[in-house]
C-alpha positions, 0 to 999 in steps of 0.5 A: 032687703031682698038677698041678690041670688048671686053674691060675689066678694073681692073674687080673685083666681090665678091659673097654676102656671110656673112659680106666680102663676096667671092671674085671670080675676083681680078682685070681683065685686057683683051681685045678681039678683033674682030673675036679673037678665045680666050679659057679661062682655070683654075683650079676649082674656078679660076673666069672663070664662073664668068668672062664669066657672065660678057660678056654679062652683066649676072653680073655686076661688083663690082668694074670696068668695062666691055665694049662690042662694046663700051658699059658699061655693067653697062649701063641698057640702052645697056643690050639688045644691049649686049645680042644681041652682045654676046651670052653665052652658059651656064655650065648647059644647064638647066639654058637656057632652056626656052621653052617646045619644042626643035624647039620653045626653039631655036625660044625663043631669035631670035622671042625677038630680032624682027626677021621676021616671015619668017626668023625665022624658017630658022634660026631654022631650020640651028641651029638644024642642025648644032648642029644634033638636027634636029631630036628632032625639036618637042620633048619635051626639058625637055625629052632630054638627058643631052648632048642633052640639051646642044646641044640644048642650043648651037642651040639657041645661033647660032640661035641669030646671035651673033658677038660673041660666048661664051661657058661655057664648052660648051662641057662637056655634048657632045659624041665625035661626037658631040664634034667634030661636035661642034668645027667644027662649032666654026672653020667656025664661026671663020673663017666668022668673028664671035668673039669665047669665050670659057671657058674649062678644055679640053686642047686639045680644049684649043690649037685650040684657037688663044690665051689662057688665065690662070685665077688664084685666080681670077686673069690673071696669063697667057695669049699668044699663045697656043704654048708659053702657053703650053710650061710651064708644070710645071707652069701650073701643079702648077696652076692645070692644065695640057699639051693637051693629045699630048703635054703630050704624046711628054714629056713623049718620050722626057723624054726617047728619047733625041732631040723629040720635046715637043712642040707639039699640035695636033695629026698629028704633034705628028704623024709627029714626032714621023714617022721621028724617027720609019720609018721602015727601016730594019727587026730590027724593025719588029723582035723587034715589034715580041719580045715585050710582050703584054701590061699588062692586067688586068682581072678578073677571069670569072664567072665560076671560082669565085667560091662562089661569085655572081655578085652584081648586075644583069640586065636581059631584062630590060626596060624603056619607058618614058611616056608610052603611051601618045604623049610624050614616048621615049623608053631609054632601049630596053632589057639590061642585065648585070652583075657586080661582086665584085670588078670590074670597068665597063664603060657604053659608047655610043653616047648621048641619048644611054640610059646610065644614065636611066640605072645607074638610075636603079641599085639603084631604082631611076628608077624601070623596067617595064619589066626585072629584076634588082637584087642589092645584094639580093634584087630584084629591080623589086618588088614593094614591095622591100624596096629600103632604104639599097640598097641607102646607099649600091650603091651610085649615083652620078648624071651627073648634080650634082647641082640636088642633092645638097640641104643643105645651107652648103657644110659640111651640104650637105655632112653629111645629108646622114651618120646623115640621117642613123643614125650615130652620130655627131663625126662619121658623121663629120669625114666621112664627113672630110675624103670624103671632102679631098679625092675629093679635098675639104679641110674640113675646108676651105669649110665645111662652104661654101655656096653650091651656091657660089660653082663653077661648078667643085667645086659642081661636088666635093662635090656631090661625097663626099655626096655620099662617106661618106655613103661608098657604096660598089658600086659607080654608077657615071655619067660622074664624071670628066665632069667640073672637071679641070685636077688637079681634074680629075687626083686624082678622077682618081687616087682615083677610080685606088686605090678602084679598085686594092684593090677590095673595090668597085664596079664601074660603069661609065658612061663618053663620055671620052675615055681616062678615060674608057682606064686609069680606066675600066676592062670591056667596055659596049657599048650602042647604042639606048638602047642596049648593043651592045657589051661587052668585056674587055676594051683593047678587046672593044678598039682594034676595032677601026673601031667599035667604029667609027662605032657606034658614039664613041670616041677614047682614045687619044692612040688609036688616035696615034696608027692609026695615026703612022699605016697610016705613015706606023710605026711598033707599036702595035696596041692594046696600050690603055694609054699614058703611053704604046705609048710612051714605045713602041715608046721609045724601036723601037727608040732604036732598030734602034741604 
C-alpha cells in the first residue's frame, strides 16, 4: 500500500493562553495521499488555520503527530525538507511577505532552498505570470494592493516547486478574474501530479476538490466526496455552513418543483437541468415570459425629489497619488466624484488595484485629497484645517485586513476603546460593546475576555466590525466585509446590513469582489476601473449588462451566471434576475406554464 503524502494522528494543539489555554485541535485523523486535490471547510474557529499550520511545520502539535513524506514535523532535522515539500500560501499575505520588491519577494524561498542562478529568474518570471503580477515585477510589494498582495504570495509559493500546495483562503483577497485565473492554475497543478490543499468558506471552490473535509470544534465531523458531502444541507447549516450557490439554487426549485434533481455542483449541470424542464415548446412559454411582472426594485428617490435633504457624503474630482513624485508614485484615484445620500447602500466594484479601498479610505479623512473635494455631512474634508475627530465617530471604517486595526489585548477591551475613547461611561460603553459583539456573532461573555490574538481570522473580521459598530456611526464604510467570514457569518452580516438599509438608519458604502453580495445588498453599483468611476447606475441596471461587467474584469452574481447559461440553452427566462431567489421563481412559474 502506497504511503499517503500526509499523515495525521490523533492531532491536538492548544493555544497558550491563561492557566488551560484554547484548545483549537481535539484529536485529528486524515491522510492525504499523493496528487490529492482536498478542500478543507468549517465555520469561524473550526481549527482549520490551525491545522493547515501544522502541514509544514509552522506549529507543532501538542499532542500527536503530523508526518510529511515520511517525516515528523516534530523532527528539527526534517523542517526545511518539509517546508520544501509543502508550500503554504497564508490567510494574510502580509504574513509572507519578505522582500521590497515583488520580483525579489518571489526570488526570496526558491534563492534559499539553492536554486541555480539561471534558473531562478525563470522560475521568476513563470510564477509572476501565472498569477498576472508580471506587470509589478519591480514594484515596491508594500504598494500593491491587498488582492494583489495575495496574488503576490501565491507566486512566491509556485515559484518553490512544491509537491504539495496549500492555501489558506487563498482567494479571499482575489477579484473574480484572478479568482478564476487562480484555480485554473490549481486544476493544471492538479493535473501534473502536485498535492493541492486548500482551506475555504467558498463552497463552490469546495466542490471542484476530490474530497472535502468538515472540521467542527476541532474536530473531523465529515470527510468524502463533494457530492456526498453536499448533499446534507441541514447537517452542514447545523455546523455554519452552507450549499454551493448552484446547489442552493437547485433546492430552492425542487422545493416548488417536484422531481428537480438538488445534487447539483456547477453551473452547466444546473443549466442542463433545469433546460430539460424550460425547453421552449409552444407560445405558452413565451406569452407567460410577457405576463411576468418585472422582479421588484428598490429605488430611492433621485436627488431632485429629496426635497430638503442633502447627500451625506460628496466627492468631486478627487485625487490621490501615492508617493507623488519620487520613483515610488502610483496614481490610485484619477478624478472620482460621487454622491451618497441618507439611507442608501452603494457597492464600489472593480478589479484588484481599481482604486476602491484608497477611496473608502478618504470618506473618513484617513487619506486627505491632493486635488478635488470631499464633503462628509458639513465638514469639508480637503481643508487642513478641518477637525476630522466627529467625522470617525460619524462614519465607521472597517478595513479589508481587519487585524490592522485590533490593538487591545482583550477582544471586550478592543471593542469598547472607541465609545470610552469619546466619552461614554463604563455601563454605557459595556453595553454597546455587548449589543455590537452579539449582533456580528460573538456572544459577549464567551469572548469578551479572549485574547485578540488567539482569534481566527474570521473571528478577527467579527470583532474589527463590532469596534466600529458600538461607536454607532450613521455611515458604515466596510472593505470587503464578508472576505474570511464562514457562510453562517456572511449570512447574518448580510441580513444585519438588509435590516440598517430598509429602515433607513445608515448609510452604507462597500467595497467587495463578491457579486452575489452587491446583488442581495446594494441600491446603486459604482464601478471602478483604474481609478475611475466608469459607471454608476442601480444595482439591477449595472447588472443587466453583463458583457460590460466581463468587459472590465468584473464578476457576475451567481444569478446572472444562470440567466445567460439558460439563455445559451435557448430558455425563456428574464434576463435582468439579480438573486437566487427571483431564478428559481422564475424558473418554478415557466415550469408550470407547460402543465
Amino acid at each position: 500500500m502506497t504511503e499517503p503524502l500526509i499523515r495525521i494522528h490523533n492531532l491536538e494543539y492548544t493555544y497558550p493562553a491563561g492557566k488551560e489555554g484554547i484548545p483549537a485541535l481535539r484529536g485529528v485523523n486524515l491522510t492525504v495521499a499523493e496528487g490529492e486535490y482536498l478542500a478543507i471547510i468549517g465555520a469561524n474557529g473550526s481549527g482549520k488555520s490551525t491545522l493547515a499550520r501544522h502541514l509544514n511545520a509552522l506549529l507543532i502539535p501538542t499532542r500527536g503527530d503530523v508526518w510529511v513524506n515520511g517525516w515528523n514535523t516534530r523532527d528539527p532535522a526534517r523542517t526545511r525538507d518539509i517546508r520544501r515539500t509543502v508550500g503554504m500560501v497564508f490567510q494574510v499575505p502580509d504574513n509572507q511577505i519578505v522582500a521590497t520588491v515583488v520580483e525579489d519577494d518571489v526570488a526570496f524561498g526558491p534563492e534559499n532552498l539553492g536554486v541555480p542562478d539561471e534558473e531562478l529568474p525563470v522560475r521568476v518570471a513563470q510564477a509572476l505570470a501565472a498569477v498576472g503580477l508580471s506587470a509589478q515585477a519591480q514594484r515596491a510589494s508594500h504598494l500593491l494592493s491587498a488582492g494583489q498582495k495575495q496574488r503576490l504570495a501565491i507566486a512566491a509559493a509556485l515559484a518553490m516547486r512544491p509537491r504539495c500546495l496549500v492555501l489558506d483562503e487563498g482567494t479571499a483577497m482575489l477579484d473574480p478574474v484572478g479568482k478564476a485565473q487562480l484555480l485554473e492554475i490549481l486544476r493544471r497543478l492538479h493535473q501534473s501530479g502536485t498535492t493541492i490543499i486548500t482551506v475555504t468558506h467558498t463552497m463552490s471552490e469546495a466542490a471542484e476538490a476530490n474530497r472535502v473535509v468538515v472540521l467542527a470544534e476541532g474536530k473531523v465531523a465529515k470527510e468524502g466526496p463533494p457530492a456526498e458531502v453536499f448533499s446534507e444541507a441541514n447537517a452542514l447549516r447545523a455546523l455554519g455552513l452552507d450549499l454551493p450557490p448552484v446547489s442552493h439554487l437547485a433546492h430552492l426549485v425542487a422545493e416548488r418543483l417536484a422531481g428537480f434533481p438538488t445534487g447539483v455542483l456547477n453551473l452547466d449541470e444546473f443549466a442542463d437541468q433545469a433546460s430539460a424542464a424550460l425547453q421552449e415548446q409552444s407560445r405558452q412559454t413565451e406569452d407567460l415570459t410577457d405576463r411576468t411582472p418585472p422582479p421588484e426594485e428598490r429605488t430611492l428617490s433621485s436627488p431632485r425629489s429629496r426635497g430638503s435633504q442633502a447627500p451625506w457624503i460628496e466627492l468631486e474630482d478627487v485625487r490621490f497619488t501615492y508617493f507623488r513624485g519620487t520613483p515610488l508614485e502610483a496614481t490610485a484615484l484619477r478624478g472620482v466624484s460621487l454622491e451618497v445620500w441618507p439611507g442608501e447602500t452603494v457597492a464600489l466594484i472593480g478589479p484588484t488595484g481599481s482604486g476602491k479601498s484608497t477611496l473608502l479610505q478618504h470618506l473618513n479623512g484617513l487619506l486627505r485629497p491632493q486635488t478635488g473635494r470631499v464633503q462628509v455631512f458639513d465638514r469639508e474634508l480637503s481643508d487642513p484645517r478641518t477637525d476630522i475627530r466627529p467625522i470617525r465617530q460619524r462614519v465607521g471604517l472597517v478595513f479589508q485586513q481587519p487585524e490592522l486595526q485590533l490593538f487591545e489585548r482583550y477582544a471586550g477591551d478592543d471593542v469598547a476603546f472607541g465609545p470610552l475613547n469619546y466619552g461614554l461611561s463604563l455601563d454605557e460603553a459595556r453595553e454597546r460593546v455587548r449589543n455590537a459583539m452579539e449582533i456580528v456573532g460573538l456572544p459577549f461573555e464567551e469572548f469578551k475576555d479572549r485574547l485578540t490574538l488567539t482569534l481566527s481570522g474570521g473571528e478577527r473580521r467579527r470583532l474589527a466590525l463590532a469596534g466600529v459598530l458600538a461607536l454607532e456611526p450613521e455611515v458604515l464604510a466596510l472593505d470587503e466585509p464578508t472576505a474570511g467570514l464562514d457562510p453562517r457569518g456572511r449570512s447574518d452580516l448580510l441580513a444585519q446590513l438588509k435590516q440598517w438599509r430598509e429602515r433607513g438608519e445608515r448609510a452604507i458604502i462597500l467595497t467587495t469582489h463578491n457579486m452575489d453580495d452587491v446583488a442581495a445588498l446594494a441600491d446603486r453599483a459604482c464601478v471602478l476601473v483604474d481609478g475611475q468611476i466608469v459607471r454608476t447606475g442601480p444595482t439591477r441596471e449595472v447588472f443587466g449588462d453583463s458583457d460590460f461587467l466581463l468587459q472590465h474584469g468584473l464578476g457576475l452574481p451567481t444569478a446572472t451566471q444562470v440567466v445567460r447559461a439558460l439563455a445559451k440553452r435557448r430558455c425563456a427566462i428574464p434576463a435582468n434576475l439579480l438573486t437566487l431567489e427571483e431564478v428559481a421563481e422564475a424558473i418554478v412559474r415557466l415550469a408550470h406554464a407547460r402543465i
